[in-house]
N, C-alpha and C positions, 0 to 999 in steps of 0.2 A: 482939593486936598492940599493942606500944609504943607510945608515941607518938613518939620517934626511928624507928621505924620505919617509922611512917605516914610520917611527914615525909622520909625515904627514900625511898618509894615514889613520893612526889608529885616530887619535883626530878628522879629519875630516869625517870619516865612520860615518855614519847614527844608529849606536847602539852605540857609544861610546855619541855621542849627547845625544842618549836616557837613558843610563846610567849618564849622568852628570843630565839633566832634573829629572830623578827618586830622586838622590843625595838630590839634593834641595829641592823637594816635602819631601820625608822624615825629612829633619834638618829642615823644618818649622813646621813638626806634632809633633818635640822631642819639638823645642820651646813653641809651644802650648800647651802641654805635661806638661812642665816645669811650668807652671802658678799654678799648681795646687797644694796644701803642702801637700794632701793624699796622693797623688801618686810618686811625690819626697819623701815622706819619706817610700816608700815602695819601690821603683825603680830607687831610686836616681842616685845611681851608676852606674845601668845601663845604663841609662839615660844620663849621664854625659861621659862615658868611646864611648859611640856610637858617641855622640857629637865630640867628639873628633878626633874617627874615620873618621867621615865625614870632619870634617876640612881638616886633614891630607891627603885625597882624592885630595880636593878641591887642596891643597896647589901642589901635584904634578900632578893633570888635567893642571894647569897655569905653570909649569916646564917645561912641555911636549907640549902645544901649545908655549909657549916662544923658546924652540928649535926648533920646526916644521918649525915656518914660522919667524923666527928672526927679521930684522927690521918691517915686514911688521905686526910683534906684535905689538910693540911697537908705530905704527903710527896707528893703531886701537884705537878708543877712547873708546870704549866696551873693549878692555882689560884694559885701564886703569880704568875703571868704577869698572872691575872683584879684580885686583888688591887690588885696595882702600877697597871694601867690604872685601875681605879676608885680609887685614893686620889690620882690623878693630877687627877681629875677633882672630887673633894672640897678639892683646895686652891684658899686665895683668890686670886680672880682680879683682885684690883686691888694697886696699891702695889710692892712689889719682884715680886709673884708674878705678874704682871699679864700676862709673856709664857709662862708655865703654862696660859694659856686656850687658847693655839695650840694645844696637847697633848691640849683635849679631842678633836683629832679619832680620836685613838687609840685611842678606845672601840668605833671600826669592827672595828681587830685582835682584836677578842674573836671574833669570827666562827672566825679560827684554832682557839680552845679548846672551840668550842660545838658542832661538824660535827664531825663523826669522821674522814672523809676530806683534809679540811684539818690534819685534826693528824699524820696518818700523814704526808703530804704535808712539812711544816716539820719533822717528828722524823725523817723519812729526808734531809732536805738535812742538818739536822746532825748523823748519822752520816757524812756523805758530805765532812765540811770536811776530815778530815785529808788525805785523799786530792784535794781539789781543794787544798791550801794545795801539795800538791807539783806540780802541774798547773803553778798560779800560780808559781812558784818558775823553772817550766822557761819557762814565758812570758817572764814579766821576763829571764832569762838569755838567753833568744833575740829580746828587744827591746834586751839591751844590747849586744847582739854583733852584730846587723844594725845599732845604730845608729852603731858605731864605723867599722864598714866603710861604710856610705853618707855619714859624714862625710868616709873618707879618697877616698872616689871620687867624691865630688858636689860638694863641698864648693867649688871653684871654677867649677862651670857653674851651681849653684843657690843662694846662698850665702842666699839668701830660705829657702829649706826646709834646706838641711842643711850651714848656714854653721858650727855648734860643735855637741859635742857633745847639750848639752838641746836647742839647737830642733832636732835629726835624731830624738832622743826622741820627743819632742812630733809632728813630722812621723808617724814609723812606727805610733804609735800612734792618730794621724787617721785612717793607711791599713788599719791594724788592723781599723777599725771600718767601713773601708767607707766614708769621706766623704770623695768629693770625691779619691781617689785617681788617679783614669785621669788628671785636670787636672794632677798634681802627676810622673804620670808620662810626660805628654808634653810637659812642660816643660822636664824633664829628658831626653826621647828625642832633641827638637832640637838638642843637643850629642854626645848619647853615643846613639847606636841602639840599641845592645846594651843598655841599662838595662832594656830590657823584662823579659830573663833575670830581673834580682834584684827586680823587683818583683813579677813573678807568682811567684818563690819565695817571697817573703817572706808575700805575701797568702795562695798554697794552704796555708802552712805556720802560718802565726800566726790565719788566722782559720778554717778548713776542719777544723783535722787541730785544736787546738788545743780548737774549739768543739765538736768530737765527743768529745774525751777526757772536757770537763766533763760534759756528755748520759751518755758512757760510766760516767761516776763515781759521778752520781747515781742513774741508772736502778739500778745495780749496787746500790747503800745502799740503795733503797727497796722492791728485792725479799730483800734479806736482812731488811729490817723487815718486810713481811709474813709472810715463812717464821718469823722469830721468833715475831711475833705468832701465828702458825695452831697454830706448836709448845707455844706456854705454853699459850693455849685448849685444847689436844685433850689435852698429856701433864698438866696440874697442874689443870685446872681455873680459871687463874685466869688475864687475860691483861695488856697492860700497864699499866693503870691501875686500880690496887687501888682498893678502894674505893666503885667508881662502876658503879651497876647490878648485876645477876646476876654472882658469882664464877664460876660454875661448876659448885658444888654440887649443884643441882637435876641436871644433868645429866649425872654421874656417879653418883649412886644412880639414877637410872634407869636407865643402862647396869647398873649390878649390879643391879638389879632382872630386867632382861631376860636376866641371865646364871645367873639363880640358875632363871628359870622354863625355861630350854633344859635345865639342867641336871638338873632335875626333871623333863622329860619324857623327854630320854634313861636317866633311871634308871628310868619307867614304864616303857619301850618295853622296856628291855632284862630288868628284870623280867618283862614281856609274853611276852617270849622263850623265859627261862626256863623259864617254864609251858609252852608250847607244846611245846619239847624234852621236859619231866618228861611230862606229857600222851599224847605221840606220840612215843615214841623210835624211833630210825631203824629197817629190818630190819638 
């Protein structure tokens, strides 16, 4: 065995994972940690000197996957993601760069690239954006089309909520969201009764039927991501992140291993046969 390959072995072992995992858990309790001026000014150092530590970690965990699996780093979009976050973290943190230090907290998002189920999870949202950008499309269209009409029908009993155009905006998309709507719609009841009509349309329709379409959209993208994934693993051998861990390989010559020994026994068997017919032919 190589020594690229040893070194493969070790980034891709299932404690080395759980060691990087642990890594990040901890540099997100120092940053939380760090919030607080009691405790920096009693354990600052320490505090700071660990940070540190774990960067420097960080810096040769990405040294050591960079060597293991070479191009097949570099065509990983999760390493470039890992990257970005750590040279975020390598720049200085005083002078113009000084508000780059807020950014170390971003070294938590590594958790996304380092969990398998967290990456399936964020690569089926974004297979799922085309299809929610047209969601979002029909939303906005049907926030500016209620907001037109509740300008021209409100517009004189509530001129607080739906006095011009933006603040009926502004209003529909408060109620959108569920704040503080029934106040805004019985403000508006003490004039007009019937307004009840357009606000529980507006609400089953923009938050109910709208909020299930996204759930619809994504669920939808993240089980065509797993059928991808089961299809490349079972038809190629290999699945969506080259590179990282077992291809494949191993087991697919196993399966033809298993298919050559079936196959060698129904040619015993049927040899077996043979004899038996030569042996004892029928009357």
């Amino acid at each position: 065995m190589t020594v690229r390959e040893r070194v493969r072995k070790l980034v891709d072992s299932s404690w080395f994972q759980g060691s990087v995992v642990t890594l990040i858990l901890v540099n997100a309790v120092i940053l939380g940690v760090e919030t607080s001026p009691r405790l920096m000014a009693e354990h600052g150092d320490l505090l700071h000197g660990t940070d540190m530590v774990i960067l420097a970690l960080f810096v040769v965990e990405l040294s050591l996957r960079a060597y293991a699996h070479r191009g097949a780093f570099l065509r990983d979009p999760w390493s470039w993601f890992d990257m970005v976050i750590v040279g975020l973290a390598l720049m200085p943190s005083s002078g113009p760069f000084a508000v780059l230090r807020v950014l170390r907290v971003l070294r938590v998002l590594r958790l996304l690239s380092v969990i398998p189920t967290l990456r399936h999870v964020v690569a089926g949202l974004f297979r799922a954006l085309p299809g929610m950008a047209a969601i979002l499309f029909l939303v906005v269209l049907l926030l500016y089309v209620s907001g037109v009409m509740a300008t021209k029908l409100f517009q004189d009993v509530s001129p607080e909520y739906f006095g011009d155009l933006p603040t009926s905006l502004f209003t529909l998309f408060q109620i959108s969201t569920a704040d503080s709507w029934s106040a805004i719609a019985k403000d508006v009841m003490e004039h007009q009764p019937l307004a009840w009509i357009f606000f529980v349309t507006f609400v089953l329709v923009s938050t109910f039927v709208a909020l299930n379409l996204f759930v619809a959209v994504a669920v939808e993208a993240l089980e065509k991501d797993t059928d991808s994934e089961g299809g490349g693993r079972a038809g190629t051998g290999t699945g969506p992140e080259p590179g990282y861990g077992p291809v494949g390989g191993n087991g697919q010559e196993q399966i033809l291993a298993e298919l050559r020994a079936l196959r060698e026994e129904v040619s015993a068997l049927r040899e077996e046969r043979e004899r038996r017919c030569t042996a004892d032919p029928a009357p």
